[in-house]
C-alpha positions in Angstrom: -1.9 -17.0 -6.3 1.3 -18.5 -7.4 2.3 -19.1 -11.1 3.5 -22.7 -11.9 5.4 -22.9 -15.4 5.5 -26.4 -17.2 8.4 -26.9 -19.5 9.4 -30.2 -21.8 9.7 -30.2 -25.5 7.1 -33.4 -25.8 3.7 -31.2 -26.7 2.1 -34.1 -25.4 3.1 -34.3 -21.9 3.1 -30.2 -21.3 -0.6 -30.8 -22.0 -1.2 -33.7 -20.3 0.6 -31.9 -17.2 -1.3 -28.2 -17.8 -4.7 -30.4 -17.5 -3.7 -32.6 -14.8 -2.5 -30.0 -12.7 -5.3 -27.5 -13.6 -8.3 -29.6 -11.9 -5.8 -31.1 -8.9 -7.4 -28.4 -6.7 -4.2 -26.4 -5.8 -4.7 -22.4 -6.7 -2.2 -22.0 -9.1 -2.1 -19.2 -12.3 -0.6 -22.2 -15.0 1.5 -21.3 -17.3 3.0 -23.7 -20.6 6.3 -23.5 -22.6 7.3 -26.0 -25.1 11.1 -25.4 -25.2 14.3 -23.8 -22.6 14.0 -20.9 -25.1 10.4 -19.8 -24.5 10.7 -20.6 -21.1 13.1 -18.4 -21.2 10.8 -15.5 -22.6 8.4 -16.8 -19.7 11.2 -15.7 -16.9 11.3 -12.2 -19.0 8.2 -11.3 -19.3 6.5 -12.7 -15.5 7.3 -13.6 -12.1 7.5 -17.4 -12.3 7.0 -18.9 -8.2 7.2 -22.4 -9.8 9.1 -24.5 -12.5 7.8 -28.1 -13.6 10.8 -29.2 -16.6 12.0 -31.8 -18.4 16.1 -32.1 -17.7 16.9 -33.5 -21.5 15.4 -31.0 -23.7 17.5 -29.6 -27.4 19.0 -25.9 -27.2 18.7 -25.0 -23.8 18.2 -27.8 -21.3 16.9 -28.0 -17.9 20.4 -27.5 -15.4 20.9 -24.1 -18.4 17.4 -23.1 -17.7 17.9 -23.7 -13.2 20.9 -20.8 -13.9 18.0 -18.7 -15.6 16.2 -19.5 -12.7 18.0 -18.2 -9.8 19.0 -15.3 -10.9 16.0 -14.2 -12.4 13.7 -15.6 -9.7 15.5 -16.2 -6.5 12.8 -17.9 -4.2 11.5 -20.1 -7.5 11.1 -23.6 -6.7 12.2 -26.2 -9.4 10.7 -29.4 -10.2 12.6 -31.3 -12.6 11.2 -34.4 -14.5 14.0 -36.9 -15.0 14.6 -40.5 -16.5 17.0 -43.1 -15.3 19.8 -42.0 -17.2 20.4 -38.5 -15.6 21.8 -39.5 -12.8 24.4 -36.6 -13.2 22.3 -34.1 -14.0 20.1 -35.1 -10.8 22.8 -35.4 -9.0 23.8 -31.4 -9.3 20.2 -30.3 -9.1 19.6 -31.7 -5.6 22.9 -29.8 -4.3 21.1 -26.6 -5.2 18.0 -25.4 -2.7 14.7 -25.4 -3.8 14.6 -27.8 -6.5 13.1 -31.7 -6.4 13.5 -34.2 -9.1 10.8 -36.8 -10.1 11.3 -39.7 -12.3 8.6 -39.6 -15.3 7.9 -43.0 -14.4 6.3 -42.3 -11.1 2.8 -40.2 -12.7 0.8 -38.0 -12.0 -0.3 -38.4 -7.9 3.6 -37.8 -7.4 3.6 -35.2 -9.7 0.5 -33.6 -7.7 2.5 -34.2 -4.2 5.4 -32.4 -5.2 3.8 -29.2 -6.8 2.1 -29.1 -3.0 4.8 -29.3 -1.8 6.3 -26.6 -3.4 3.4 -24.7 -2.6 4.1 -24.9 0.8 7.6 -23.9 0.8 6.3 -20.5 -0.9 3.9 -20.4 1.8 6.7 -21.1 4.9 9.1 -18.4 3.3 6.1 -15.9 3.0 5.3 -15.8 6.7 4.6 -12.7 8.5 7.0 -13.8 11.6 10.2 -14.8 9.2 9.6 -11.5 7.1 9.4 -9.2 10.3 12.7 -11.4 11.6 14.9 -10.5 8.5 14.2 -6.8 8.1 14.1 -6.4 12.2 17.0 -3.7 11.1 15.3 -2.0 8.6 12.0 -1.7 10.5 14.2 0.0 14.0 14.9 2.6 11.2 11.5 2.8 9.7 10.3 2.8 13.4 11.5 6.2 13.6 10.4 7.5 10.9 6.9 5.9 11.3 6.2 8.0 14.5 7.2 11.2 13.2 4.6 11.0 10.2 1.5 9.1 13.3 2.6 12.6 15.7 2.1 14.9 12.4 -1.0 13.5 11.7 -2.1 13.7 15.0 -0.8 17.6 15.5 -3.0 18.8 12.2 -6.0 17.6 14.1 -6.7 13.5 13.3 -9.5 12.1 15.7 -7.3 9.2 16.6 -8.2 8.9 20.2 -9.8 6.0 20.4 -6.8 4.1 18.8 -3.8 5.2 20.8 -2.9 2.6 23.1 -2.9 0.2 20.2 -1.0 2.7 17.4 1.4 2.9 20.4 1.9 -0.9 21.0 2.8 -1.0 17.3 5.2 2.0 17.0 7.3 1.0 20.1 5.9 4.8 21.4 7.4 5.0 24.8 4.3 7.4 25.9 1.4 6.4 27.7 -2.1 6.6 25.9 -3.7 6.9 29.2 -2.4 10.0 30.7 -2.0 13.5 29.2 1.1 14.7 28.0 3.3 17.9 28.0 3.9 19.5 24.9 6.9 21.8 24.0 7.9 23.2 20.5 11.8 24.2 19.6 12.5 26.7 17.0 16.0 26.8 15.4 16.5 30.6 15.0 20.3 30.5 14.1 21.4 32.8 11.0 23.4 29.5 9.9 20.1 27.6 10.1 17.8 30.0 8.9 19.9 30.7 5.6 20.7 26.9 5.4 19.0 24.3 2.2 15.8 22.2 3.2 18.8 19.5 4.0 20.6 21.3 6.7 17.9 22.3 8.5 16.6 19.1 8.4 19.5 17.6 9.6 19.8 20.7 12.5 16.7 19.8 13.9 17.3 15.9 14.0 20.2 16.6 15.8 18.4 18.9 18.2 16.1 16.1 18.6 18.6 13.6 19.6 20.9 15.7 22.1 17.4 16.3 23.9 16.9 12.6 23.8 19.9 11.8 25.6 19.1 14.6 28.8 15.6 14.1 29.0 15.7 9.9 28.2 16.6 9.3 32.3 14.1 11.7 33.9 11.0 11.3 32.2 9.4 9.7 28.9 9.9 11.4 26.1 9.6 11.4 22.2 10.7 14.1 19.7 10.1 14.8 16.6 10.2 17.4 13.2 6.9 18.9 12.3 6.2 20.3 9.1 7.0 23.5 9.5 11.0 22.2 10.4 10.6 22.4 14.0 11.1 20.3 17.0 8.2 19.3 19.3 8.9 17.1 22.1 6.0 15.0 24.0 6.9 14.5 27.2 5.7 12.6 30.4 6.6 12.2 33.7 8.9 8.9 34.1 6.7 6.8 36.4 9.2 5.4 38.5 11.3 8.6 38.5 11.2 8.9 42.5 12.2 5.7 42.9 15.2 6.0 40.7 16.4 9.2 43.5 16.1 11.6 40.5 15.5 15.3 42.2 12.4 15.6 40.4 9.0 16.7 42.3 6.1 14.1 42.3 4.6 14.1 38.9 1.1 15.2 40.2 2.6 18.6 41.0 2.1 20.6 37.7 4.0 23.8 38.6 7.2 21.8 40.1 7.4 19.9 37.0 7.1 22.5 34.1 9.9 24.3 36.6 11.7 20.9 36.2 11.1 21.2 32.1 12.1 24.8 31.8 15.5 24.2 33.8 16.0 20.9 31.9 15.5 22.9 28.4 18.1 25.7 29.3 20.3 22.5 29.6 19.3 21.6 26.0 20.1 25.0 25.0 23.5 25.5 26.1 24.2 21.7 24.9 22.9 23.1 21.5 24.6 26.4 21.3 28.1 24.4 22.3 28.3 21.2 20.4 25.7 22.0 17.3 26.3 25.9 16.9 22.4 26.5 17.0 20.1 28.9 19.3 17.2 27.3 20.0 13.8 28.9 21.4 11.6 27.0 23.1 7.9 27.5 23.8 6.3 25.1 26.9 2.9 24.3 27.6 2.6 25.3 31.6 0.4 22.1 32.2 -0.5 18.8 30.5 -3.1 18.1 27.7 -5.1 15.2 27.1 -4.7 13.3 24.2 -7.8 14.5 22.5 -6.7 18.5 23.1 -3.3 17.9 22.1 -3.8 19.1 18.4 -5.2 22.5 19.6 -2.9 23.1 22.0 -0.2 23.0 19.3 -2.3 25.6 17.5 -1.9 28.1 20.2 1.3 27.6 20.5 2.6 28.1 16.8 -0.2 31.2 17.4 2.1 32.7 19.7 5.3 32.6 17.7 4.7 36.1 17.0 4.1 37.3 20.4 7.7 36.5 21.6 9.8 39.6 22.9 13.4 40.5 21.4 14.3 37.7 18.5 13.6 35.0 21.0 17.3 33.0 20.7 18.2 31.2 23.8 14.4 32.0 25.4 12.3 29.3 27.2 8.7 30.6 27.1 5.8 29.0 29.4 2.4 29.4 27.6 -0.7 29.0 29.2 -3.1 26.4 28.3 -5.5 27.7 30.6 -7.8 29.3 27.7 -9.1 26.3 25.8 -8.7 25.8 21.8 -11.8 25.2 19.9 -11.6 23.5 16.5 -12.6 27.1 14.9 -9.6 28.9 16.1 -7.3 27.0 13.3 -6.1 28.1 10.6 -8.2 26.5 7.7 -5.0 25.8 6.2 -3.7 23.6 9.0 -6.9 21.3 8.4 -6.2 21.4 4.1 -3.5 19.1 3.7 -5.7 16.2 5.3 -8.7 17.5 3.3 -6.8 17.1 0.1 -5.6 13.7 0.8 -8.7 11.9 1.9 -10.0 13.6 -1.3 -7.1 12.3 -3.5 -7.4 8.9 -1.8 -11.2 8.3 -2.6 -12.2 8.9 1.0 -15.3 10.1 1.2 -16.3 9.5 4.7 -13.5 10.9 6.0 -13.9 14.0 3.9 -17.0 14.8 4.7 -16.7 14.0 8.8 -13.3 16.5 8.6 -15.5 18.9 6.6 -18.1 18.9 9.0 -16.1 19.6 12.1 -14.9 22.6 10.0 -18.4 23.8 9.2 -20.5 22.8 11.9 -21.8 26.4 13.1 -22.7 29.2 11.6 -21.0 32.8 13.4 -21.7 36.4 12.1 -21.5 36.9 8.5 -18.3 38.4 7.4 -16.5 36.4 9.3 -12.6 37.0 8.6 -12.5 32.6 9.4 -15.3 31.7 7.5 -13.8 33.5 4.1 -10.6 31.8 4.6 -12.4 28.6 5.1 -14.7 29.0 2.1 -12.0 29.6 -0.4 -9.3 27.0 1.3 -12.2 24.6 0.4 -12.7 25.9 -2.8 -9.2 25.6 -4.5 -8.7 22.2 -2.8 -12.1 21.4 -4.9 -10.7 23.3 -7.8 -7.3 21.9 -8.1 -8.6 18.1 -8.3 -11.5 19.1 -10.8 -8.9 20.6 -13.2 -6.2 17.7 -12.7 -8.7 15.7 -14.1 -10.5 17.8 -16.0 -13.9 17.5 -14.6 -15.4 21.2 -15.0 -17.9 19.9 -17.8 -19.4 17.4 -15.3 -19.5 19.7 -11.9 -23.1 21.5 -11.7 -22.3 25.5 -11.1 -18.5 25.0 -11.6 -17.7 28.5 -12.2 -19.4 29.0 -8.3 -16.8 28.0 -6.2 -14.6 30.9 -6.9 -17.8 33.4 -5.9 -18.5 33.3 -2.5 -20.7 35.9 -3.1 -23.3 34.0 -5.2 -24.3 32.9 -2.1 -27.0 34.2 0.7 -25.5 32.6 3.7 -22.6 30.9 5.1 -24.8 28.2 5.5 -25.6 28.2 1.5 -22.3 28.3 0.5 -21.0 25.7 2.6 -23.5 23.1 0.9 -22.4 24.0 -2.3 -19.0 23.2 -1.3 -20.2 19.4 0.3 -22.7 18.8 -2.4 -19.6 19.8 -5.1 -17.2 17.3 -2.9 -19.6 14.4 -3.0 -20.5 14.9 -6.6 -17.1 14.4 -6.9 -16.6 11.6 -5.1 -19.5 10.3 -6.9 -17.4 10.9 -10.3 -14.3 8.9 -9.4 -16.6 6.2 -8.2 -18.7 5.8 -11.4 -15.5 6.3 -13.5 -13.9 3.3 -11.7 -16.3 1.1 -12.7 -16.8 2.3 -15.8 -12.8 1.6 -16.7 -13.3 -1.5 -15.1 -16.1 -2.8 -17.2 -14.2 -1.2 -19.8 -11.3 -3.5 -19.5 -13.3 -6.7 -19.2 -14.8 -6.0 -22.3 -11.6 -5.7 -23.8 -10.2 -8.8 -22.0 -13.6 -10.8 -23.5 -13.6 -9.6 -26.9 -9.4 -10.5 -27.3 -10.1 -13.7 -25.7 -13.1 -14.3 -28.0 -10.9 -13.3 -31.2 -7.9 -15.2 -30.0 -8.9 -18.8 -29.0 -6.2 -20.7 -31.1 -3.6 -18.7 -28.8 -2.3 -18.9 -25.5 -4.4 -17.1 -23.5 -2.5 -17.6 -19.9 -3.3 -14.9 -17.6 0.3 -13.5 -18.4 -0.6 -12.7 -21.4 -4.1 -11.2 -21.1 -2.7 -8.9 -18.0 -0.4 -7.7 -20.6 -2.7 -6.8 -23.0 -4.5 -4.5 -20.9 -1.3 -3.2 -19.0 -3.1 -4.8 -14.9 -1.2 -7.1 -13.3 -1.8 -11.3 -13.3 -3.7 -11.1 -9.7 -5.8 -8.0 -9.9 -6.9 -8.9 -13.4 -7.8 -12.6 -12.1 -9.9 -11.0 -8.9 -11.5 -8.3 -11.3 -12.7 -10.5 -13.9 -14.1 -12.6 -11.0 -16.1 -9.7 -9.4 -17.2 -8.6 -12.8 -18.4 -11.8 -14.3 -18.8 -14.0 -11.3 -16.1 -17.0 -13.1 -12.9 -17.9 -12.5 -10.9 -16.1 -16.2 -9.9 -19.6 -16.5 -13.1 -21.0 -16.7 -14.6 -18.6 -18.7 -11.6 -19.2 -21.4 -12.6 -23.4 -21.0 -16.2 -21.9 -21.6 -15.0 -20.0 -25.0 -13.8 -22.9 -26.3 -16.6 -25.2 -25.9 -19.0 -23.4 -27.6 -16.7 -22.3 -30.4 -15.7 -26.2 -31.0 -19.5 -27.4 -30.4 -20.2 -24.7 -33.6 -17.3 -25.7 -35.6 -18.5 -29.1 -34.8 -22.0 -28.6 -36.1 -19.9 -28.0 -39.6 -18.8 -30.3 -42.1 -15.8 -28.0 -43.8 -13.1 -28.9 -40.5 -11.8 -32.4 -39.2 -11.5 -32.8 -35.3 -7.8 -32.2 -35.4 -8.3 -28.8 -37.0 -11.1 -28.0 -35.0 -8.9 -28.6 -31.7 -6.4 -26.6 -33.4 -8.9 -23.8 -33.7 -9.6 -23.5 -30.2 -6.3 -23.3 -29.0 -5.2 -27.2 -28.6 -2.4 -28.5 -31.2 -2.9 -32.5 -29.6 -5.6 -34.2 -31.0 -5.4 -36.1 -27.9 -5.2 -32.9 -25.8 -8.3 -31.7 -27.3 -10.4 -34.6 -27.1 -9.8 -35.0 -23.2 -10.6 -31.5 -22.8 -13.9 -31.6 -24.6 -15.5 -35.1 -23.2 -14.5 -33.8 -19.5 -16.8 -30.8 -20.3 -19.7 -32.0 -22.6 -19.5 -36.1 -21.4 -19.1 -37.3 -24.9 -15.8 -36.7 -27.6 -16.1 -34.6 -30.1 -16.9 -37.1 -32.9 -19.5 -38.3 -30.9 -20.9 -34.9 -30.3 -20.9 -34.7 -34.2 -22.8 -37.4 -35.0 -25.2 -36.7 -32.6 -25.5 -33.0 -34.1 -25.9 -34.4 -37.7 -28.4 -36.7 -36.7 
């Protein structure tokens, strides 16, 4: 929704626009000043998308109040209303881009026309395709970055399978969804590296990353990247057209050939490392390819066998066997945590419970070494959110999740911990709503205390610290009206009951209920009841 502000210092014609433009069928959030100077507290307070002003106004006139404009507001659009006698003044607001001019003369259908216009101006510069052309530079970079954080997510274990080809299209991923990928993991074991700030390393391992993209880039597909722990892991396939290019590569069905191709091309990276960066590198290589769907426990095993390695492991390239498969319960509980804690930060549930599940599913011997990790992983995950919000008076058996041994089975206690998580998620539901219908209250009762005011959406998302369009789209859902016509509503019944009274006249009565015009006023009433409010009087004394 865009937000149209009318400016002129003639009450009558700001009202006569605000009505006008308020039933012409365009949806805009309308806004009224009656003066440069409180338009001026308009541009402070609110995004303004659209400016409808008088030129010829005392104190601070329209071409003062265009400078406001553009610097406040940039991609504002400015309608100025103009007699014959600016000519000057028009002739310097149509050198500027964005603004129109309209003689007062010409009413209200040209008045209508130009707003849509306007409108659709917003709407051109908003376009997905112009947006994506002007920060083309800024998304390459993000690009990068982008594919790092999809990879981590799909290393810790995300079931994002059925979605690669199309995560791929977007990222620019030069890997192919369809075929099964080597994996390889660098560790930077350096002294200068290992005693190095978060910073350094960091920037070690990029630059690892990108010397490995430059030897391995003609030979086969590859894409590298810095887990969480500060290592490098590389994805790599064989380049599809590789024989044809006369590279001294083996054909890519041959497994053995090409992780003997890998291993020689990593002792390259290595000495390229040691020489121009100053940093050993070990490197650990999967012996054979893993499907997409395996991939996040074949990085398990291999961080597993980090501590296996012989000597300090500087300089080493290391084949590890896939051959033994990875089941889901051979991570550590503490590698599946971080996504737990999200989705239960984030609200959600399914996801939660589905991840929890997979974790869960079986039952082995009690005592189980894994299933005690598990169980109390769960449990301060559980913990930590109930005491950032201070839940523990609302969680049944709170006290519980720090004694495992409350519990018969494994079986028992893992309910506990699901039934705990979904009364949880049951909590932050309810108290959504709750705040919700909280705030429309408070929204109702100001509006039903404040009639004689201006009661622009502005002002009433600034009373209960929401912004314009989420308080528009909440009161909606919550009360099934439009805010604006439930303020209309407000002010119908409050002047039909002043109007069954013989203390006010009309004119005091419209100024009760928010309208200073006695002209203003009576429009607005006869377009909602049929008749004017004296009419309505006489009918009610009679």
């Amino acid at each position: 929704m865009y937000r149209l502000l009318i400016v002129d210092d003639e009450e009558m014609i700001t009202d006569g626009l605000y009505e006008t433009l308020s039933r012409c069928g365009l949806d805009l959030d309308l806004c009224k000043a009656y003066s440069g100077r409180e338009a001026l507290d308009w541009l402070h307070r609110t995004r303004v998308d659209i400016v409808l002003s008088d030129i010829r106004m005392p104190g601070i006139d329209g071409m003062q109040l265009m400078s406001a404009i553009k610097r406040h507001w940039p991609h504002c659009r400015l309608i100025f209303l103009t007699g014959y006698s600016d000519f000057d003044a028009v002739y310097q607001a149509i050198q500027t881009p964005g603004v129109q001019y309209l003689l007062k003369s010409e009413g209200y259908p040209k008045v209508i026309q130009a707003v849509g216009q306007a409108v659709a101006e917003l709407n051109d510069s908003l376009r997905v395709n112009d947006l994506v052309q002007r920060a083309q530079e800024k998304l390459n970079t993000l690009e990068v970055l982008a594919r790092g954080e999809y990879f981590r997510h799909l290393l810790h274990g995300a079931n994002e399978a059925a979605n690669l080809a199309a995560d791929f299209g977007k990222l620019n991923i030069p890997l192919d969804a369809d075929r099964p990928v080597y994996l390889a993991q660098g560790d930077l074991s350096s002294a200068a590296a290992a005693a190095s700030s978060y910073a350094k390393r960091h920037e070690s391992a990029m630059a690892v990353t990108l010397l490995a993209e430059r030897l391995l880039d003609s030979h086969v597909l590859s894409l590298g990247m810095i887990d969480r722990f500060g290592d490098v892991v590389w994805l790599i396939q064989p380049s599809a057209d590789r024989a044809e290019s006369g590279a001294d590569v083996v054909d890519e069905t041959d497994e053995a050939s090409f992780s003997s191709y890998l291993v020689g091309q990593f002792e390259l990276i290595q000495q390229a490392c040691l020489r121009s960066l100053d940093l050993s590198v070990a490197v650990t290589l999967a012996d054979r390819p893993s499907e997409w769907t395996k991939l996040s426990a074949a990085y398990d095993k291999m961080r597993s066998q980090r501590q296996t390695r012989a000597g300090d492991g500087a300089q080493m390239v290391r084949t590890l066997s896939l051959e033994t498969s990875c089941c889901a319960k051979e991570r550590s509980p503490r590698d599946k945590s971080d996504a737990l804690s999200a989705h239960l930060e984030a609200g959600r549930r399914d996801e939660f419970l589905q991840l929890f599940d997979e974790l869960t599913e079986s039952e082995p011997d009690n005592g189980s070494p894994y299933l005690l990790e598990l169980y109390y992983t769960i449990s301060l995950i559980l913990l930590s959110y109930i005491n950032r919000w201070e839940l523990e008076n609302q969680v049944e058996r709170f006290p519980a999740l720090m004694r495992r041994d409350e519990f018969a089975s494994w079986k028992d206690a893992f309910a506990f911990l699901r039934a705990t998580a979904g009364a949880l998620f049951e909590l932050r539901s309810t108290g959504e709503s709750n705040r919700a219908a909280e705030a429309i209250h408070k929204v109702r009762a100001y509006i039903e205390e404040h009639l004689d005011e201006d009661l622009s959406l502005v002002r009433l998302a600034g009373y209960i610290h929401f912004n314009p369009s989420y308080l528009s789209r909440l009161f909606k859902q919550a009360c099934g009206v439009n805010l604006s016509e439930y303020i209309e509503a407000a002010r119908i019944e409050r002047a039909k009951t002043l109007l069954r009274g013989d203390d006010l006249k009309v004119l005091e009565i419209g100024v009760r209920v928010g309208y200073e015009a006695s002209q203003s006023f009576t429009r607005f009433f006869k377009k909602a009841t049929g008749v004017t409010p004296q009419e309505y009087r006489d009918v009610a004394r009679r």
